[in-house]
N, C-alpha and C positions, 0 to 999 in steps of 0.2 A: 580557453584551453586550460585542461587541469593537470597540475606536475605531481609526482607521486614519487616515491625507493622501492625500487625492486631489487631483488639479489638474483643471483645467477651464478650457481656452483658448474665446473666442469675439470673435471679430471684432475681434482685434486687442489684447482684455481679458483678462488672467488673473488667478482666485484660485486660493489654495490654499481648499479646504473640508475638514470635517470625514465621514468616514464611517462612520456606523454602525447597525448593522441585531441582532436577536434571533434565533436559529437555533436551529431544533428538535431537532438533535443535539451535544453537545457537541464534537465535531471540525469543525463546520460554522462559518467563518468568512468571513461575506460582508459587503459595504458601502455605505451609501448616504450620498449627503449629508444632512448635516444642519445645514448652516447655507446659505444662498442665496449662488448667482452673482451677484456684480452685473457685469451685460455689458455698461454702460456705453451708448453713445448710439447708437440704429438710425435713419435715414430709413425713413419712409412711403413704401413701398413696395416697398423692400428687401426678399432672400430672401436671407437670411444665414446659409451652408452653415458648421457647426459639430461640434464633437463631445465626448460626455465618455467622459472617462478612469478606468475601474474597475476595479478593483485586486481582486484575490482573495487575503489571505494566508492561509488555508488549508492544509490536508491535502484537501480535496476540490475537483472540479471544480462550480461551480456554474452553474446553467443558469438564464436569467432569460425570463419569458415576459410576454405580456400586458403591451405599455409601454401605456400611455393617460397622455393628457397632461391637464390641465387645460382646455385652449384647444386648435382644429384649429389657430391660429397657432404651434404647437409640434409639429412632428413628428420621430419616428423611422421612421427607413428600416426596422428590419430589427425583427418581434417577436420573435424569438427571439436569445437571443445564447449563447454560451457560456463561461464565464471559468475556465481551467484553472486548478489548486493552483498558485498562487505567481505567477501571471499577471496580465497588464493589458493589458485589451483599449481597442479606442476604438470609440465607439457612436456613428456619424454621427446628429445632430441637426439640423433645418432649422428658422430662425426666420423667418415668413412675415409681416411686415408689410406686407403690399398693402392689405391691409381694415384695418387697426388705428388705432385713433384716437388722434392726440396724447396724450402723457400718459405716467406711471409705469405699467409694468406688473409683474406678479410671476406667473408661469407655473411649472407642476413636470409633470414626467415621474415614472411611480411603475411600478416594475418588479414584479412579483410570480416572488419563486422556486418554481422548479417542483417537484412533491410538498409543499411547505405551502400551509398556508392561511390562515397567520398572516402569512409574512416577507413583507415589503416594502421594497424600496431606494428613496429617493425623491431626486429631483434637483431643487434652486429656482433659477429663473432672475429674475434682478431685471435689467429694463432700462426704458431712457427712448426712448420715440419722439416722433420731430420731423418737423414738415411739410418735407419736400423743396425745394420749390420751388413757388410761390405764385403766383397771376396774377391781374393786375386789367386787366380783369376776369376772371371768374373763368367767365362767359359770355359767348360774340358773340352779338349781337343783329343779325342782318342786315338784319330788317325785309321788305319788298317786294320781291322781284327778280323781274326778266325772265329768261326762258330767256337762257345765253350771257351774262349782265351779268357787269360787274366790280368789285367792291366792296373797300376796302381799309380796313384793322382798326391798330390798334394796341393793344399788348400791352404791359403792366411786369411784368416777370418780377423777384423776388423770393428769394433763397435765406435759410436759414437762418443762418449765417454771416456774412449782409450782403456780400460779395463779388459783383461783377459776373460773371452768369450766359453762358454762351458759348454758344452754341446753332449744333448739328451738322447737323441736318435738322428739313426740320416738310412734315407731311401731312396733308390730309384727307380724309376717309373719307364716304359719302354723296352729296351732291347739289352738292356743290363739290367744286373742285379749288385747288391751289395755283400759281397760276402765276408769282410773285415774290416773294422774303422778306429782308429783312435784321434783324441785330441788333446793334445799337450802345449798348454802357453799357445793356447791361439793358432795351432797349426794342427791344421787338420787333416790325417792320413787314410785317403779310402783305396780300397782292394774294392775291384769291380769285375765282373763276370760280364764276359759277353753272351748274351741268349741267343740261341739258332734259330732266327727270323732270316725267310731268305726274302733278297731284295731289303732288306731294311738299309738307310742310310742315317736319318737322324733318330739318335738313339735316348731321346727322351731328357729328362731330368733331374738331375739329384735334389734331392730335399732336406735341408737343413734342419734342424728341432732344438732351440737352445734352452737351458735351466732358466733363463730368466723369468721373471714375474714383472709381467705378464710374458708368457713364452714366445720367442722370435721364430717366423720361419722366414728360410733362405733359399728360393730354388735356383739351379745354377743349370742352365742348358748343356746337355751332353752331344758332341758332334763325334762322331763316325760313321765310319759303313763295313760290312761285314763282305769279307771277300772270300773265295779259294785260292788266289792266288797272290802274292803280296812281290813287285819288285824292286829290285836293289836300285835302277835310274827309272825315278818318279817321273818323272821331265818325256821321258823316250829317249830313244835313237836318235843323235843331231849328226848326220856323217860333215858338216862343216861346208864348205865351199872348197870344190876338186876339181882338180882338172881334166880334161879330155882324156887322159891316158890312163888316170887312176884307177885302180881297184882294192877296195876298204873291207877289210871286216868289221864288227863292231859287235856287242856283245848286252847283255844283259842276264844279271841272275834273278830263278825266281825259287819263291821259298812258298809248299804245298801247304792248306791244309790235311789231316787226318781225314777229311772227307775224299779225298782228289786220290787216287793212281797213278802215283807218278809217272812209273813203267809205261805205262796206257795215253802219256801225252802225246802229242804231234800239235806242230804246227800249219799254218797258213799262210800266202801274204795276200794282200788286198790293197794294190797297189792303185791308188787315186789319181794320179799325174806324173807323167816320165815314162808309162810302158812298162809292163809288164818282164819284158824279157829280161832288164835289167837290173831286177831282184834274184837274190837267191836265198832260202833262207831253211835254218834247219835248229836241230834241235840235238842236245847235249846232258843222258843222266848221269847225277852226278851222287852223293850223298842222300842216303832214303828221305824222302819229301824236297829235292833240291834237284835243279835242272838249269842248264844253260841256253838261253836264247840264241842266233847266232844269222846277224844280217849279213850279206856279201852284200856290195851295191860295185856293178862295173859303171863307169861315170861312159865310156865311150858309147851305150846300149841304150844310155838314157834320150829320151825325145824330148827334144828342146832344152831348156836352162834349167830346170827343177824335176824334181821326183820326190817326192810324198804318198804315204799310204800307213797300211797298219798291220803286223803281225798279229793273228790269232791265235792262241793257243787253247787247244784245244784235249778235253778227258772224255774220251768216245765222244758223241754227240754235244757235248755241255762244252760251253766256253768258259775257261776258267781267266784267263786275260786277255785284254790287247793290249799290245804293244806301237807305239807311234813312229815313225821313222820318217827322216826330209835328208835334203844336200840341194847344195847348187851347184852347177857348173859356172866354170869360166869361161867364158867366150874364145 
């Protein structure tokens, strides 16, 4: 077995490591690491273009085939390489932490020399990955929009370093838009547009873009849904638990889009358990784009112990909401 120094630069990190490998001919001297890189500290998300350096002191040319890595987060460019008698070649390597989770990792490259079936050059990479840049939250919750709405979010952006993050651009992708953003000390102010996609619920992405070198991106998942109708009790109707003799109104407001005719609403009930007859339900305009829902439940009409069903509210043929509604009786 012959022992050799090889260097190994990576993002800014070098060791010297040790190389050595067993070869089936006695004038055959090739090398591998055999103590590990430590490549020091990668951000999440980073593709960090690299490469190692391997020495032949030999009388032959050696040819190295089949790299496989431990991890796809470790690649070489090229399977074949070729390292002439006395030569040193450099074997670009890519460290891909886009997927990789916080934390220590230790990754190798393992070459096998061609015509044996024993040598093997093996290369250890030791590094530490760290989250990039951080944001709380870490999801926008938009809630209820109307086609065309404007809703505005704030954002604490977070780096690893604790340093105040500077942000270059921010986009969104989906069923928003970005129509105004600033960033002050780390707190980042987006105005977002809702786009009139009907049926849309999740509303895509924001995209982060910071000044740093090399530049960071952040994407932060956008949840909403786009309605015509938005109301005041998210929950439903609960008439509570009533008695035999009770008779309840109960109420709900709801607020139109500019697409919807107010004038033009009526309701429905669609009543799922308890009977029909002991629903009554109607409707109230109030304020241009605003209307009042309005359940009557007689508890004596209801069949059996429970009644549940759903209010529709309806703009000509389109249903702009439902509405939930339950009660029990008392025996």
């Amino acid at each position: 077995m012959i022992l050799a120094d090889r260097s190994i630069r990576l993002a800014g990190w070098s060791a010297q490591v040790i190389l050595a490998t067993a070869c089936a001919e006695p004038d055959c001297r090739s090398l591998v690491s055999a103590e590990p890189v430590r490549a020091g500290t990668i951000c999440r998300g980073d593709q960090v273009e690299t490469s190692c350096q391997i020495a032949n002191h030999g009388t032959r040319a050696v040819v190295l085939v089949d790299a496989a890595s431990t991890c796809s987060c470790i690649r070489i460019r090229s399977n074949r390489t070729i390292v002439g008698a006395g030569e040193t070649v450099s074997v670009p390597v890519t460290i891909d932490a886009r997927r990789m989770l916080p934390g220590s990792h230790r990754r190798a490259i393992t070459f096998t020399v061609d015509g044996s079936d024993s040598d093997r050059l093996r290369a250890w990479f030791e590094f530490q990955i760290v989250r990039s840049i951080e944001a709380e939250p870490s999801t926008l919750h938009l809630g209820d929009l109307f086609a065309n709405e404007v809703r505005t979010a704030e954002i604490r952006l977070h780096s690893p370093s604790g340093e105040p993050v500077e942000v270059e651009n921010v986009v969104a992708s989906g069923s928003a838009q970005v129509v105004d953003w600033n960033c002050d000390q780390s707190i980042l102010r987006v105005t977002l547009l809702a786009v009139a996609r009907e049926g849309a619920s999740e509303f895509g992405e924001l995209a982060i873009r910071t000044r740093s070198r090399p530049p960071r991106r952040l994407l932060i998942p956008l949840h909403g849904r786009q309605v015509l109708a938005r109301r005041a009790v998210q929950t439903g109707i609960s008439f509570g638990v009533l008695a035999r003799e009770d008779r309840v109104l109960r109420e709900d407001e709801l607020e139109f889009s500019s697409a919807v005719d107010a004038a033009r609403i009526r309701v429905a009930s669609d009543v799922q358990l308890g009977g029909a007859e002991a629903v009554t339900v109607g409707v109230v305009p109030e304020a241009p784009g605003h209307a009042r829902v309005v359940v009557e439940l007689s508890a004596a009409k209801v069949v059996g112990r429970f009644v549940s069903g759903v209010v529709h509210v309806m703009n000509d043929d389109h249903r702009v909401a439902s509405i939930p509604f339950s009660a029990a009786i008392r025996r």
